[in-house]
N, C-alpha and C positions, 0 to 999 in steps of 0.2 A: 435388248431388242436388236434383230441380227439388219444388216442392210438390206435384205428383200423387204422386209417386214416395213423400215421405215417407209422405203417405195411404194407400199401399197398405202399403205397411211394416206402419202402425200398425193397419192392418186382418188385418193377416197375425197382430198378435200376438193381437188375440183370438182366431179362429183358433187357435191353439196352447194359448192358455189353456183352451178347452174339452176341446183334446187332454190336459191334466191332468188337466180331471177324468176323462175316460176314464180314467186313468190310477190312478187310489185307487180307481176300483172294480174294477181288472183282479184284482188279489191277495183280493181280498172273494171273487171267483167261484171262485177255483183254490184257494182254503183249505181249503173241505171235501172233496175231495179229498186234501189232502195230510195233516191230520189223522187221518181215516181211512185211512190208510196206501195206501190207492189213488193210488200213483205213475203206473201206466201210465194212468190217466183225466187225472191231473195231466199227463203228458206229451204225451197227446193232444190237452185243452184249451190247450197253448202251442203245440203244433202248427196249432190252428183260427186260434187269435190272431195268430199271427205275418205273416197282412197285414190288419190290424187295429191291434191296441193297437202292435206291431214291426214294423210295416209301411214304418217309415223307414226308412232309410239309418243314420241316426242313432241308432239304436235296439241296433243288432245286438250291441254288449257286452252289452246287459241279456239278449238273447234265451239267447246264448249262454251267457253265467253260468248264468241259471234253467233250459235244460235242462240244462246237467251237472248241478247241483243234484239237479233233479227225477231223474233217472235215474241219480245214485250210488245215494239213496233207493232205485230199485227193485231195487239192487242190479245194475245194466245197467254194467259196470265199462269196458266200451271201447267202449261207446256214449258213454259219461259221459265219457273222455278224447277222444274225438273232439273233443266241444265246448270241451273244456278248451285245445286246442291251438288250435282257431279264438278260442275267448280270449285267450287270449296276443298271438295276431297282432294282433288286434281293439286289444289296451288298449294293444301298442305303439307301432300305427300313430297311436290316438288321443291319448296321452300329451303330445305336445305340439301344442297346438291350433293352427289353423288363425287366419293370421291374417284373411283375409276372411270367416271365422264370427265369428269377435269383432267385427269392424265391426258387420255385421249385425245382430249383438246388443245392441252398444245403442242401438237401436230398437226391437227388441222385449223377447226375455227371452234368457236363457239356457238356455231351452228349444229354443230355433233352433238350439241346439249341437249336434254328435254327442255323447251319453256318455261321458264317457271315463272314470267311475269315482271312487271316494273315494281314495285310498292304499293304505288297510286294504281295501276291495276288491280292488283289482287285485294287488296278494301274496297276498290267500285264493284266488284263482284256483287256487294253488299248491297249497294246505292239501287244496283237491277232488284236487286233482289225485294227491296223496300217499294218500288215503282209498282212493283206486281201485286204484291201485298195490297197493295194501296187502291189497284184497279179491280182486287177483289175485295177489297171494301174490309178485308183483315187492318185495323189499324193497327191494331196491340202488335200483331207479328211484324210489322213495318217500323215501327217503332225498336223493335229489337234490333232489325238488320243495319237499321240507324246508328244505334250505340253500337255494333258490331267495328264501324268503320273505323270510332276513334279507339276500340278497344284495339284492334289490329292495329293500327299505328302506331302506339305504344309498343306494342310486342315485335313491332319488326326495327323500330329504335332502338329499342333494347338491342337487340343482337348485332346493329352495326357498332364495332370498336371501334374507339376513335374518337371521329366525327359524327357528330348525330342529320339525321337527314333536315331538311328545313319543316320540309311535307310531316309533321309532328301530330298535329292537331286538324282536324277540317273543321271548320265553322260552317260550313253549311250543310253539316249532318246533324251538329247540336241544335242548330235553330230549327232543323225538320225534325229530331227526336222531339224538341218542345213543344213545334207546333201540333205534332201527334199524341205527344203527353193531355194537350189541352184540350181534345176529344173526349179522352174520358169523362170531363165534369167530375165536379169540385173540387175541395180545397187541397187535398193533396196532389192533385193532378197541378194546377193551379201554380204549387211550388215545386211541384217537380220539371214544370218548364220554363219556371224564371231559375231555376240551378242553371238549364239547358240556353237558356239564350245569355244569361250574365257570361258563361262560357262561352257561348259564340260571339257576342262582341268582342269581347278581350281577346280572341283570335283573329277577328278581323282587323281591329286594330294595331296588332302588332304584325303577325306572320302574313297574313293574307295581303294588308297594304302596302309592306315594307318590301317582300317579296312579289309581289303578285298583281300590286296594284288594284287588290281587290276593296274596296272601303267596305264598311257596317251598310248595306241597306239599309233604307226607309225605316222600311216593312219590319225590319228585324227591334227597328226600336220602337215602332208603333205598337208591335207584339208585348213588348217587357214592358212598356209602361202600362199598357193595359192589364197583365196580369197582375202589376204589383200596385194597381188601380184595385184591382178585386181579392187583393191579397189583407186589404184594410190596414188601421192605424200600425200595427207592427212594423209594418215596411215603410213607412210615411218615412223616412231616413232615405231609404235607398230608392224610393220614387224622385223626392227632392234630388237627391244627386243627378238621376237619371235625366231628370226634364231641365237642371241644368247643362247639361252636357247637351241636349236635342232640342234646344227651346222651340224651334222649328216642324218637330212631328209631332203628327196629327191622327190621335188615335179615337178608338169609340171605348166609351168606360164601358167596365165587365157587366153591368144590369141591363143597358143597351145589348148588346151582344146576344145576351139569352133570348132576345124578343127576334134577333135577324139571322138569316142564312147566310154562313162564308163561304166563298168561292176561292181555290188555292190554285194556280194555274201554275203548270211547270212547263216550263219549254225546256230542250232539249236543241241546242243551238247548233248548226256546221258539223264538222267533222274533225275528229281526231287528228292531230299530228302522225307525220312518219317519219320512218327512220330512213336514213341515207348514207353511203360509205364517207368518212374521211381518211384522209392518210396521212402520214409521215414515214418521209421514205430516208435514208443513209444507205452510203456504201462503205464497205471492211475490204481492203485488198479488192475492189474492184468487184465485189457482191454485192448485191445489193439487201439490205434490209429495208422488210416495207411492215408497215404496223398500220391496222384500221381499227379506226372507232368510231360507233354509231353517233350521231346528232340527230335531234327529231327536228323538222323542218314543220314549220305552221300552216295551217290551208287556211286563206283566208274567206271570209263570206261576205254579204254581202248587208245579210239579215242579222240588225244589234238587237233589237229590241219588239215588244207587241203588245199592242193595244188590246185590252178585253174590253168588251161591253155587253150589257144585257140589253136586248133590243126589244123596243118597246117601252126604255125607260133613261134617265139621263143618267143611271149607275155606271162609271169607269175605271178602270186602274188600268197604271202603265207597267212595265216587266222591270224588273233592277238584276243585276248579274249578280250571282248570288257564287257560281263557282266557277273559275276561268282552268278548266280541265289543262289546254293545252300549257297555259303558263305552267301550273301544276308538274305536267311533266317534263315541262323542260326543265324546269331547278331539280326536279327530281333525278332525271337523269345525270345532270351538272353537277349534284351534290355527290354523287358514287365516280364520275367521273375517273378521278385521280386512281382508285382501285380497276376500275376498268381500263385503261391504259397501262398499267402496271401489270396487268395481266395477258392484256395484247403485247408488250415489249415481250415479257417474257414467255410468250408463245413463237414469235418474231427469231428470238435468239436460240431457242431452243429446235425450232426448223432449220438455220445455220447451222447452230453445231452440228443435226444432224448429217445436213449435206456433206461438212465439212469432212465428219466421218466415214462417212464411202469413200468420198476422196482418198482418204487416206488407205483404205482397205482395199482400194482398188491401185495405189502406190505400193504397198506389200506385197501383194499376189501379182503384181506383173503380167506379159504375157499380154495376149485379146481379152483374155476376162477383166486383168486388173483393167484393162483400156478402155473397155463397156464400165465397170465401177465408175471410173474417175468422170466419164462422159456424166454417167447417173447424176452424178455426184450434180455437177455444174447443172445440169435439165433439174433437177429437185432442187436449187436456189433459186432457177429462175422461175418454175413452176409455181414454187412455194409463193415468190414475192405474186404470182400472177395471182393467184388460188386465194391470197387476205382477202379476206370478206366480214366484217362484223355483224354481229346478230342485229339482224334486222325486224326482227320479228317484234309486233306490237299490236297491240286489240285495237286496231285499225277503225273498227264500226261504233264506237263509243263518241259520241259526240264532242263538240271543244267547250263546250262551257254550256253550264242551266242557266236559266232566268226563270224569275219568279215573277209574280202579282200577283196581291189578295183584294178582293173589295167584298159587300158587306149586302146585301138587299132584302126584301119585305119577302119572306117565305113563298113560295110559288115555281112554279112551271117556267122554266127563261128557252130563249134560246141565246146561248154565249156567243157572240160574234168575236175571234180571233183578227187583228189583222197586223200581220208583221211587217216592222217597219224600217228602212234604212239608216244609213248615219245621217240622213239630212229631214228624216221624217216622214219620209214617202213610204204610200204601200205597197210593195211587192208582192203582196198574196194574202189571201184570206182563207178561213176555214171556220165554221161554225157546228157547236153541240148544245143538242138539248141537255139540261142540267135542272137536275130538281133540290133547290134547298130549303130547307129547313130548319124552324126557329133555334138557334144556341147549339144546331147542326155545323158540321164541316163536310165539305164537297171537293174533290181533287178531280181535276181534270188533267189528261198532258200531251202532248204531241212532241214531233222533231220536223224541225227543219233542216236541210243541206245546204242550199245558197246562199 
């Protein structure tokens, strides 16, 4: 690669670094919108932007994510899977990265790359995908996108050498394949979702609390003693274990159950983490080396929790967190860390040497030319240190964590009274839907909150 050549490189990354910051003010503009529950103005303005902020090539994972996002929201359920399935394609094809983007790359950032996602992204592709299912009343298909998640987890563990990620397992995909298993009726169903929640306990208690701070729900063990309530004497072993380990949860037996209508309410909590530059900077002979790497930074809210009730009746449940998105991605990202720094260094060193290189070619040829080289030279270290910028890039509109609650009532006409509530128990807002259940029936309802 001759000296012109590096020069335009190093010109290409500023360039792209301005493209970031375009980039932190994209989600500033489309917030109050989403806030405001005006999805279709939300879908619109990704519509205006997408040859704009998604106007790359490189881009079109994020595009795709954020509208199914935006459009589960407006409850648009196969409009929202349309993108979901360009998804899919999208994070396959990018999964494993191109080796002449990486060349590329370090020269400038990892910005030059296509998208291809965190982990914990590209499996929640899955989780939209299940929400939609679910709002079209598909459970079997919901159910798939379900096992989808931990099936991807596995397959992208597999391929990190080394160190395996933490983010392994989700538990609260196995306890919603379960709870969707349990739709079908009967007895295979029955043990096909105590396989799915004995798996989601055993997740929660190790990965989920150890890292994550996430505990076993209620709900999730009110679910597994009931099924293995209606599973009969066979299981009368691993019922015992179970109800000693929860002496405390309070379930309805499975012949109850067939007589009432469940109500499964998913919230959709705050907003997503972002990413933000850090640095570590050195200097070599009075150069300077600057090396950036992203950290996602937490939004916090305001809204932990919500109250359902069917009104007109003293039927209630309260919400339990069932997946904490944000912690998620922070170990996620913490756990590749070491690789991601190892790669910023050596993008870091590899813009040095170049600089160092016209220097030098511009020391040989002599003369005003060499004397425009050697200047290069110095403006392409310091450009370069100016120009680090780390991939900041993240599915920004994905919420920080779900909560769940299920309660149980006499078949009929409700209306659901939502009301979400603070860390101290107050209500901050309300929202209500009519919901029709039905005996040894399941009903999913869900919304999002921002604050």
């Amino acid at each position: 690669m001759n000296a012109l050549k590096i020069i335009a490189i190093l010109v290409v990354s500023v360039s792209i670094q301005a493209c970031g910051l375009r980039m932190q003010n994209h989600y500033v503009k489309m917030r109050p919108h989403l806030v405001s529950g005006n999805y279709d103005a939300a879908n619109e303005y990704l519509d205006l932007t997408k040859k704009s902020f998604y106007k790359s090539e490189k881009n079109r994972l994020l595009f795709f994510m954020d509208k199914a996002m935006v459009l589960n929201g407006a409850g648009r359920f196969k409009e929202s899977n349309a993108y979901i399935e360009q998804a899919k394609i999208a994070a396959q094809e990018l999964w494993t990265e191109s080796v002449r983007e990486n060349i590329g790359a370090l020269l400038t950032t990892d910005n030059a790359l296509s998208y291809s996602g965190e982990d914990f992204e590209r499996v929640l592709i899955h989780f939209v995908g299940a929400l939609n299912h679910i709002g079209l009343g598909d459970y079997s298909a919901a159910r798939v996108e379900a096992r989808q998640i931990t099936n991807k987890l596995e397959l992208y563990n597999q391929s990190h050498k080394g160190k395996r990620s933490a983010y392994k397992d989700d538990a609260f995909a196995r306890w919603l394949a379960g709870k969707l298993a349990e739709t079908e009726g009967g007895i295979q169903s029955l043990n096909d979702a105590w396989i799915d929640y004995k798996k989601a306990i055993k997740v929660y208690k190790t990965d989920y609390l150890q890292r994550y701070g996430t505990a076993a729900p209620r709900l999730l063990m009110a679910d597994a003693l009931r099924v293995l309530n209606g599973l009969g004497a066979d299981f009368n072993e691993e019922f015992d274990a179970l109800r000693k380990a929860s002496p405390s949860a309070r379930f309805i037996v499975q012949s109850e159950k067939r007589k009432l209508g469940e109500l499964v309410f998913i919230h959709l909590n705050g907003e997503a983490p972002f990413k933000r530059d850090m640095f570590w900077t050195a200097q070599a002979d009075g150069d300077i080396i600057r090396v950036a790497y992203p950290q996602f930074i937490r939004k916090p809210h305001t809204i932990v929790s919500a109250r359902v009730r069917l009104e007109g009746t003293k039927v209630s449940t309260k919400t339990e967190l069932v997946e904490d998105i944000t912690a998620i991605a922070v170990e996620n990202l913490n756990d590749h860390m070491a690789r991601i720094k190892a790669k910023a260094i050596a993008r870091s060193i590899a813009k040095y040497i170049a600089s160092k290189g016209v220097q030098a070619v511009g020391e040989k040829v002599g003369g005003d030319g060499g004397s425009l080289l050697q200047v290069a030279g110095v403006l392409m270290n310091w450009g370069s240190a100016i120009a680090e910028e780390a991939d900041k890039r993240s599915w920004i509109t994905l919420p920080a964590a779900v909560n769940v609650g299920e309660l149980y009532a006499k078949p009929g006409k409700y209306k659901a009274v939502i009301e979400y509530l603070d860390g101290r128990g107050q209500v901050v807002q309300t929202h209500s839907k009519e919901v029709v259940l039905k005996p040894g029936k399941t009903a999913f309802i869900s919304h999002r909150t921002f604050y």
